[in-house]
C-alpha positions in Angstrom: 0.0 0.0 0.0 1.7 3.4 -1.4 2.1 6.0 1.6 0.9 8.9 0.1 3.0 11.6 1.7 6.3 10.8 0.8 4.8 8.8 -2.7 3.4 12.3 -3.6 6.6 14.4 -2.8 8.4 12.1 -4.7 6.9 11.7 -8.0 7.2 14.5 -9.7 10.4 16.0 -8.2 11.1 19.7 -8.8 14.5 18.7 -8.9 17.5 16.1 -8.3 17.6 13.7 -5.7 20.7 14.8 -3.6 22.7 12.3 -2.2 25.1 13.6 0.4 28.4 12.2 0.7 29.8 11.7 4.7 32.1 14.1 6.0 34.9 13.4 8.4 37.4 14.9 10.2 41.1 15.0 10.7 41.2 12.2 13.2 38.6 10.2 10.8 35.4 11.2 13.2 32.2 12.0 11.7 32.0 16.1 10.9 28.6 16.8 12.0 29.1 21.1 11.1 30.0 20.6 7.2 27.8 17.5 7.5 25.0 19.9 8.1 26.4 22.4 5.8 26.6 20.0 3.3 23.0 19.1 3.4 21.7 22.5 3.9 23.9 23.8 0.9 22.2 20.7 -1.4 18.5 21.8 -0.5 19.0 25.5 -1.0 20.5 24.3 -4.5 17.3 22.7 -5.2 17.4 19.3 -4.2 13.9 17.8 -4.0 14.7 15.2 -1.7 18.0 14.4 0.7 18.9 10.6 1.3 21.1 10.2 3.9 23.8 7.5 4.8 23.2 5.6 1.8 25.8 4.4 -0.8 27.3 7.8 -1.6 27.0 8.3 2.5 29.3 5.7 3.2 26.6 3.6 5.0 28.9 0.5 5.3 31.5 2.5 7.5 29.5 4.7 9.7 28.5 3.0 13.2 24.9 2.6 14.1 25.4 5.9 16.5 27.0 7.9 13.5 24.5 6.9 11.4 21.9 8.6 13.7 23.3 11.4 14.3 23.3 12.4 10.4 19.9 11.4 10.2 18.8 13.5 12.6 21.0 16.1 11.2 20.0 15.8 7.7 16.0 16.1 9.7 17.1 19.1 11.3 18.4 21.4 8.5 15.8 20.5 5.8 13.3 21.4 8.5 10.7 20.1 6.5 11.7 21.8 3.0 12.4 18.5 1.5 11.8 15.3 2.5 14.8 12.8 4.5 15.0 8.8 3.7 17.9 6.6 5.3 19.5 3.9 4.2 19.3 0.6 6.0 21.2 -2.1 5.5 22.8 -5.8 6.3 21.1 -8.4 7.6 17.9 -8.3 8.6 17.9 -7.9 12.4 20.8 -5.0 11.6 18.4 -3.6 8.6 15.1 -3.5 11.5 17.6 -1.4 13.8 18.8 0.6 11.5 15.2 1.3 10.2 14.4 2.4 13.8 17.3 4.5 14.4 16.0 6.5 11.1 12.6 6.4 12.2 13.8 7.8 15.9 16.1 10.5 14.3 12.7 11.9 12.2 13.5 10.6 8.6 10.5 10.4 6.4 11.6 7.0 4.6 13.9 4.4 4.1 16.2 3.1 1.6 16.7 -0.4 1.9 19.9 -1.5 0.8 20.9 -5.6 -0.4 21.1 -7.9 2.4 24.8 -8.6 3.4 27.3 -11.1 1.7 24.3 -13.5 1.0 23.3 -14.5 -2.2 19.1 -15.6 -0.9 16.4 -16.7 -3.0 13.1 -14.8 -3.9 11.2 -16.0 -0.6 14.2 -15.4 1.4 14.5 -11.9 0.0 10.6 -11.1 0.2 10.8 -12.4 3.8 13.7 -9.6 4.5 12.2 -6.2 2.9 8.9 -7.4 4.3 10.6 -8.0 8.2 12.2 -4.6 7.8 8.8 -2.7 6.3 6.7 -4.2 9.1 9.5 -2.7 11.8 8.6 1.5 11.4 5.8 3.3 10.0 8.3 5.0 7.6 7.5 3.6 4.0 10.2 1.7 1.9 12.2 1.7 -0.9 13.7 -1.2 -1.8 17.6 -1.3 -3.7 17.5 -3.7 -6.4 21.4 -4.3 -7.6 24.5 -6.9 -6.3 22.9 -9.4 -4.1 19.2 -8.4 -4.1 18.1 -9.1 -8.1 13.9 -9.3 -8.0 11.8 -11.7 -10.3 9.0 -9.3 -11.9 6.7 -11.3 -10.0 8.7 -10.6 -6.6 8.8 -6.9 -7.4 4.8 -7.2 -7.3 5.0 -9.1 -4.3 6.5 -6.2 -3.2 4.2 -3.7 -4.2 1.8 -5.3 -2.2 3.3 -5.4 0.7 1.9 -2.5 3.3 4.7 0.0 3.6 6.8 -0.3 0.4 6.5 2.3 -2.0 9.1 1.7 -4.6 12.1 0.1 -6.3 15.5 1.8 -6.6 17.3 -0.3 -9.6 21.0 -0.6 -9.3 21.3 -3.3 -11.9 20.7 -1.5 -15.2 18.9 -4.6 -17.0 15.9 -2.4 -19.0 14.6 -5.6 -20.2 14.6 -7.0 -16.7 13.1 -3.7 -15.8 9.9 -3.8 -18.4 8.9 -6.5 -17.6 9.1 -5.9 -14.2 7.2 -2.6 -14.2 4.7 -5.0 -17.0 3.9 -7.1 -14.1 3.2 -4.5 -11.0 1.2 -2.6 -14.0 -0.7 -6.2 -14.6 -0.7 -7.9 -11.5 -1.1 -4.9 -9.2 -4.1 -3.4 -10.4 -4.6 0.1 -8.9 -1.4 0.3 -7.3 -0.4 2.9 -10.3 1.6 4.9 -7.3 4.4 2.5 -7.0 7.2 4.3 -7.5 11.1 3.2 -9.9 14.1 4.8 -9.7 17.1 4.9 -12.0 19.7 3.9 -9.1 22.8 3.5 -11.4 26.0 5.2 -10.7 26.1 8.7 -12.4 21.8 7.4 -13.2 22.3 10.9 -15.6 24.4 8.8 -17.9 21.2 6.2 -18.0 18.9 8.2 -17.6 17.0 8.8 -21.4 17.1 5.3 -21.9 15.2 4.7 -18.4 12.7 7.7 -19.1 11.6 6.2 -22.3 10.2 2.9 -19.7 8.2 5.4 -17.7 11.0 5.8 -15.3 11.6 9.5 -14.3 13.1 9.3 -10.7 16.7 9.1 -10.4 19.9 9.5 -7.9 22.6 12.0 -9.3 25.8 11.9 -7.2 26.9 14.7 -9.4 24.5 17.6 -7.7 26.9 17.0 -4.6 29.7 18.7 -6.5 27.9 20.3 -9.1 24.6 21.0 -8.2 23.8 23.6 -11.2 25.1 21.3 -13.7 23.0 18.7 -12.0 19.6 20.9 -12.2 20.6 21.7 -15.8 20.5 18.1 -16.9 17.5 18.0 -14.6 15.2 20.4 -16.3 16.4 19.9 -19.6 14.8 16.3 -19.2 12.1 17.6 -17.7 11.3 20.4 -20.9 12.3 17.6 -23.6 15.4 20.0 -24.2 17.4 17.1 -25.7 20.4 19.7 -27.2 21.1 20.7 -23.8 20.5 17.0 -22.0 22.9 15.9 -25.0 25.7 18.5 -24.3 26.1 17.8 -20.9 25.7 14.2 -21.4 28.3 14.7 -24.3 31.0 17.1 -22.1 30.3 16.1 -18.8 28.6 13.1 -17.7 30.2 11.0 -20.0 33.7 12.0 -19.4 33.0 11.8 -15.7 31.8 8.2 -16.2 34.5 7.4 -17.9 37.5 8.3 -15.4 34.7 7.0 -12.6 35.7 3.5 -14.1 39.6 3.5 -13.5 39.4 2.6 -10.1 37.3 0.8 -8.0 34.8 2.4 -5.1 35.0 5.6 -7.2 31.5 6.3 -7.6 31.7 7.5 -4.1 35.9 8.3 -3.2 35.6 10.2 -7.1 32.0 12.2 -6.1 34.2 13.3 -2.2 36.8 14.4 -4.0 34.5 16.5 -6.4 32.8 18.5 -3.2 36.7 18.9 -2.0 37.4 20.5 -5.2 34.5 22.8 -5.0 35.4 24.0 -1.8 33.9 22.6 1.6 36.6 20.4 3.0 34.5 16.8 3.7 38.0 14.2 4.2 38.6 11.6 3.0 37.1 8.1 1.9 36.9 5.4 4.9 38.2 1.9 4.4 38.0 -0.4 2.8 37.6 2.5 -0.3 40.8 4.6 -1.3 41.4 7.5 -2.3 41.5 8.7 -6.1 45.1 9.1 -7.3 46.4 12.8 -8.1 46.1 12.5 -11.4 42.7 11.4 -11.4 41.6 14.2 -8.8 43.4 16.7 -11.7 41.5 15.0 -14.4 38.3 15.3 -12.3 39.1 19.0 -11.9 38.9 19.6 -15.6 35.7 17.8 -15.9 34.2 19.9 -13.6 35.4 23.3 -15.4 34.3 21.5 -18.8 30.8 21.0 -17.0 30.4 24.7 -16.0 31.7 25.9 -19.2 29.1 24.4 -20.9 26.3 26.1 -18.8 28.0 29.4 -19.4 27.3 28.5 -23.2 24.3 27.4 -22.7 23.6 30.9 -21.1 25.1 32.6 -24.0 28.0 34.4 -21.9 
């Protein structure tokens, strides 16, 4: 059953969904001021919803008491403006906790991340998202990618289930994903307000191809480091401006791609160093991710400067 609040806020986005990467400190500790400046910066941008301590939030390294504490931060300065989900995660008696740490800390939702190490079956997995639905009120968004790959038939199972809103694909199989939105459509009748998302790394780069299935929510790691490029590409899909979606996608997305596959963890280690570049100082990467080498943070540099160029063109300046 869709919850309508958040379902409603959701589908029709006046902008990207932002995000935020995890700051920390010096000594490695969790930096809850340019945490909060962080968010707050995103929202003012124009960021139509904030997901906190998810995959670009380094949810794997934060403790269950970190974790909180940038929930309730990420609450606290959207103040309402946007709404907050949380990601929760491992297995499922860790996922339940997590969900109620969220729920405690005010969030508005829940991202629902793949079980951990496990490869389950479809009842196994159903029996999971279902466990950690029934734990909170908040309503669920379930990450499809690695470990957690749905049937169509289990993704209607899903939508059924009281609490669950939507699917968030990390997998990037567009048959997989017709026929999967085929059988809610079918097999879910008047359930029309489930909800998909383009959850692919740089989903920008995806995105036109996941549009023409019906799919307009996406994640964009980019509007962390540049949120006007990200709002550009945004509203150009949104007006059916395909010169301008194909410029950016052309000078910016795609070279970013690009140097996002020479090393591995760099859809998040690459998108830290890109809000370092643009000034607010958020450290470094946890373990077991590294750092991106000097070059590539130079190379990342320039695809930034291509980015904004563009938009000054586009501006005619």
């Amino acid at each position: 059953m869709t919850s309508a609040p958040l379902a409603v806020r959701l589908t029709a986005p006046s902008g990207p969904l932002f995000f935020p990467v995890t700051p920390y400190g010096p000594g490695g500790e969790v930096d809850l001021d340019v945490y909060r400046t962080h968010v707050r910066r995103g929202v003012e941008a124009g960021a139509a919803a904030v997901f906190a301590c998810c995959g670009t939030g380094e949810f794997h390294a934060l403790t269950p008491e970190e974790f909180q504490a940038c929930v309730r931060a990420a609450v606290e300065e959207t103040a309402g403006r946007v709404p907050v989900l949380a990601g929760a995660g491992y297995g499922t008696a860790l996922a339940v906790r997590y969900a109620r740490l969220a729920e405690e800390a005010g969030a508005d939702g829940l991202l629902a991340m793949p079980p951990y190490l496990v490869v389950a079956g479809q009842e196994g997995l159903l029996r999971h998202y279902r466990e950690v639905a029934a734990a909170t009120a908040l309503p669920v968004i379930v990450y499809q990618r690695d470990n957690a790959v749905f049937t169509p038939g289990s993704v209607a199972e899903l939508a059924r289930t009281d609490g669950i809103i939507g699917l968030k694909d990390g997998l990037g199989d567009l048959d997989l994903m017709q026929r999967t939105i085929s059988a809610v459509r079918t097999e879910v009748p008047g359930d029309d307000g489930f909800l998909y998302f383009n959850g692919l790394p740089t989903a920008e780069q995806t995105q036109l191809a996941y549009r023409a299935l019906g799919v307009t929510l996406y994640s964009s790691a980019a509007f962390c480091f540049a949120p006007e490029i990200a709002l550009a590409f945004h509203r150009a899909l949104r007006s059916g401006d395909e010169a301008t979606a194909h410029r950016l996608l052309d000078g910016f997305y795609r070279p970013f791609v690009e140097l996002r596959a020479q090393g591995r963890g760099y859809a998040v280690a690459l998108v830290k160093a890109g809000v370092r570049l643009r000034g607010l100082d958020v450290g470094e990467v946890r373990p077991p991710l590294q750092e991106p080498t000097e070059d590539h943070v130079k190379r990342l540099a320039q695809v930034i400067e291509r980015g904004y160029a563009l938009l000054d063109g586009e501006d005619g300046r």
